[in-house]
N, C-alpha and C positions, 0 to 999 in steps of 0.2 A: 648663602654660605652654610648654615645650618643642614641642609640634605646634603653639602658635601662632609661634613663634620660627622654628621650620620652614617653617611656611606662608608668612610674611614675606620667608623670606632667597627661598624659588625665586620671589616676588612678584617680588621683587628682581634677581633672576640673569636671569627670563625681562623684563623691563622690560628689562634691559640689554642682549637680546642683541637685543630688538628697537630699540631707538634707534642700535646700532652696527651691525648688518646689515640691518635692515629687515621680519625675522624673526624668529621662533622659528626657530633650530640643532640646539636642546639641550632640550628637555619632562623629561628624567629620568621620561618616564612609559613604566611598562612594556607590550610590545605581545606580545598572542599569536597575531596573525594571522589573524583571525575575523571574520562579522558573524552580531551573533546579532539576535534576535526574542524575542517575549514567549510566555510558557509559563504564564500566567496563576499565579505565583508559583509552581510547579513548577523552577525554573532560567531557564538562558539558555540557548534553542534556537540550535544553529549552523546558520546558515542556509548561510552559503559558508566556504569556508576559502582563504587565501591559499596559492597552492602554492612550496614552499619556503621557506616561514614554521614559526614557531617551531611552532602546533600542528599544523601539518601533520607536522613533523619527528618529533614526537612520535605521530605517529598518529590525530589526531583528524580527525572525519571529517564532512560535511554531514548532519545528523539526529540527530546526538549532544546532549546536553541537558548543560551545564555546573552540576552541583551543589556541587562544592566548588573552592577555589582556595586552597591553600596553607594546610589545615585551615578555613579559614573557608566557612560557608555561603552560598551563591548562590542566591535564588529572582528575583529580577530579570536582567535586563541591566541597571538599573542598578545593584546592588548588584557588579555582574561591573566593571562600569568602575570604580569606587569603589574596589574591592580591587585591580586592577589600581597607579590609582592613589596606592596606596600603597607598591608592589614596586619593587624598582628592576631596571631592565636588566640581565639578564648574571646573572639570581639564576635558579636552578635549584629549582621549587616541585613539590608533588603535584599536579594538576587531576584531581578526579574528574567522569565522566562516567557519563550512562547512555546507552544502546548504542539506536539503532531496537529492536533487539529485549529491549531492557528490563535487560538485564544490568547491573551497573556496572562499571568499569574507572578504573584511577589509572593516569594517563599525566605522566612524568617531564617538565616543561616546561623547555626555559631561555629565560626569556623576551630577547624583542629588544628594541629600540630603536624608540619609536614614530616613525614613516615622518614625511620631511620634520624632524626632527629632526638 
């Protein structure tokens, strides 16, 4: 009951910020600076990275494949946005990746603040 009591109150907060600004301010959704693609349930292919964005800062790099985020597995993009939106801003995760050349690598993330937020 608690994640629906969660899911209601940011209903709630995002409803409000939009009838008193005319927007969304504040998503409290976390952002790593990326667009991925589909990997055919192998992860999330990164297709671009935002430069001086959170996974750029970290090292992540276009061709890199996002298989875990914060201990938890990745075989979609959407399971990457999903985990995502469960993080909050300003939190410091593991993201593990595999490498073009197949290696794996954990790249120390502190996620931002989704943009237009």
């Amino acid at each position: 009951m608690a994640g629906t009591r969660d899911a209601r109150r940011l209903v709630t907060e995002i409803a409000g910020q939009i009838v008193i600004h005319g927007r969304v301010v504040d998503s409290h959704r976390a952002y790593l600076g990326v667009q991925v693609g589909a990997t055919k349930g192998s992860g999330a292919y990164v297709g671009s990275v935002t430069a001086g964005g959170p996974a750029a800062k970290a090292g992540m790099h276009v061709g890199d494949v996002i298989v875990f985020v914060d201990g938890k597995p990745i075989s979609t993009a959407a399971e990457l946005s999903w985990v995502l939106a469960t993080l909050k801003p300003g939190r410091r995760v593991p993201v593990v990746v595999r490498t073009q050349n197949g290696a794996k690598k954990t790249l120390e993330v502190t996620l931002g603040t989704y943009p237009g937020s």
